[in-house]
C-alpha positions as CSV (number, residue, x, y, z in Angstrom):
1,X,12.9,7.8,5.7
2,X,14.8,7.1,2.6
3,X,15.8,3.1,1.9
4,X,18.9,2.1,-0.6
5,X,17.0,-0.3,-2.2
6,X,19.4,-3.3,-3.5
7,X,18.1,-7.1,-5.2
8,X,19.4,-10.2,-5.0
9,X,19.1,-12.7,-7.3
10,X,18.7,-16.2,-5.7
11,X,17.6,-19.8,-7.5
12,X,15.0,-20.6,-5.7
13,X,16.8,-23.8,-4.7
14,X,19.3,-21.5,-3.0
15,X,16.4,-20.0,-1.6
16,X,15.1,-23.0,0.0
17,X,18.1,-24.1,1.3
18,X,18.7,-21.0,3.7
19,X,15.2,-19.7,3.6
20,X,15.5,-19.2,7.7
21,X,18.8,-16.9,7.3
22,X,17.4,-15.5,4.2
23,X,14.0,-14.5,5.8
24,X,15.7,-12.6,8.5
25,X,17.8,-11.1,6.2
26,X,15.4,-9.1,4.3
27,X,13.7,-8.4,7.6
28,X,16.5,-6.8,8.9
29,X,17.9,-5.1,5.8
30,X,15.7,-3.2,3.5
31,X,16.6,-5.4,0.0
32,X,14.6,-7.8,-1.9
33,X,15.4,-11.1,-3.2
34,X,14.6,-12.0,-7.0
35,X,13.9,-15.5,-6.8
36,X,14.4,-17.7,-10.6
37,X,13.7,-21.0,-12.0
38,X,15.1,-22.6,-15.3
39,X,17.0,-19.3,-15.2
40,X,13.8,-16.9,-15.2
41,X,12.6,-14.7,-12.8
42,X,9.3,-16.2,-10.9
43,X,8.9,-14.3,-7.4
44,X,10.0,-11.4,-5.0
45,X,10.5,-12.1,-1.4
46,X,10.7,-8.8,0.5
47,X,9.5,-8.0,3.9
48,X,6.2,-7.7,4.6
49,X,6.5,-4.2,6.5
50,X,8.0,-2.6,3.5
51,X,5.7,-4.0,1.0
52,X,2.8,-2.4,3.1
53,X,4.8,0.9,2.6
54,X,5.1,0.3,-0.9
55,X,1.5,-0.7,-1.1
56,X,0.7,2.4,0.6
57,X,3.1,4.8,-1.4
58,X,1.6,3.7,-4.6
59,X,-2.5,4.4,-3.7
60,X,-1.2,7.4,-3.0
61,X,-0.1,8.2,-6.1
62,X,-2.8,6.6,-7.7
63,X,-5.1,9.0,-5.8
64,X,-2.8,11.6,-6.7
65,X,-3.2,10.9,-10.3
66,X,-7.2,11.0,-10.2
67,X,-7.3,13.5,-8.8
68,X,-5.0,15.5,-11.1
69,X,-6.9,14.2,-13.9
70,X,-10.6,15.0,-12.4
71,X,-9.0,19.0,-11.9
72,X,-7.4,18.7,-15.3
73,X,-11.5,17.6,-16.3
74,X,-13.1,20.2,-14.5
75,X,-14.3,17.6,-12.8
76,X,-14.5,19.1,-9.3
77,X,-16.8,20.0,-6.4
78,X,-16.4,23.5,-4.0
79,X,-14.7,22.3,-0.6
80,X,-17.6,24.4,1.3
81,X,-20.0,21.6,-0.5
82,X,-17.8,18.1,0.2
83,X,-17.7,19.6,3.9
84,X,-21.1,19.9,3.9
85,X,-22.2,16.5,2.7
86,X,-19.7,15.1,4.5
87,X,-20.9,16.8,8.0
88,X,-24.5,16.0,6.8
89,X,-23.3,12.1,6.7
90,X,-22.0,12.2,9.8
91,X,-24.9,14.0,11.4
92,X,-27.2,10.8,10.1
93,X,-24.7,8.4,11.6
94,X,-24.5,10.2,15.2
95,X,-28.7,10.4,14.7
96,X,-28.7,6.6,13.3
97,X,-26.4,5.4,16.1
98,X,-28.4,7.7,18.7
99,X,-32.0,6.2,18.2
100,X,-30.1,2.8,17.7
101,X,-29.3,3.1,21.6
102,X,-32.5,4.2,22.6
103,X,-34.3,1.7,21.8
């Protein structure tokens, strides 16, 4: 799903004094407010929903990035070994949890 993105620019003493309407606003559309002070811009109010997308999005592309870089390196492991270790892990874990019940 694809968002227009649009800012507002609010003093925050506009901010405050419709904060309620303001708050459901951004909840309901997907924008973010640019809050200022003395004329400067000191916060972002967006809703918390899309900022957990965001947050997501970007470790994504930060894992993305590594692991670019580690190919780009060399810096990689066969798949028929990760699976391994990784079924190896888990095989301890079922083990750990299974002697864990026993006793």
């Amino acid at each position: 799903m694809v968002f227009a993105m649009s800012d507002d620019v609010l003093s925050l003493s506009q901010f405050k004094s419709d904060a309620t309407r303001l708050l459901d606003q951004v909840r309901d559309e997907p924008k973010t407010l640019v809050l200022t002070q003395n004329g400067r811009a000191r916060a972002v109010v967006e809703d918390y929903a899309q900022y957990q997308a965001r947050e997501r999005a970007m470790l994504m592309l930060k894992l993305l990035a590594e692991g670019e870089r580690d190919a780009s390196r060399g810096d990689t492991v066969p798949q028929a070994e990760v699976f391994a270790a990784l079924r190896q892990r888990l095989q301890a874990q079922r083990d750990e949890t299974a002697s864990g019940k026993d006793s």
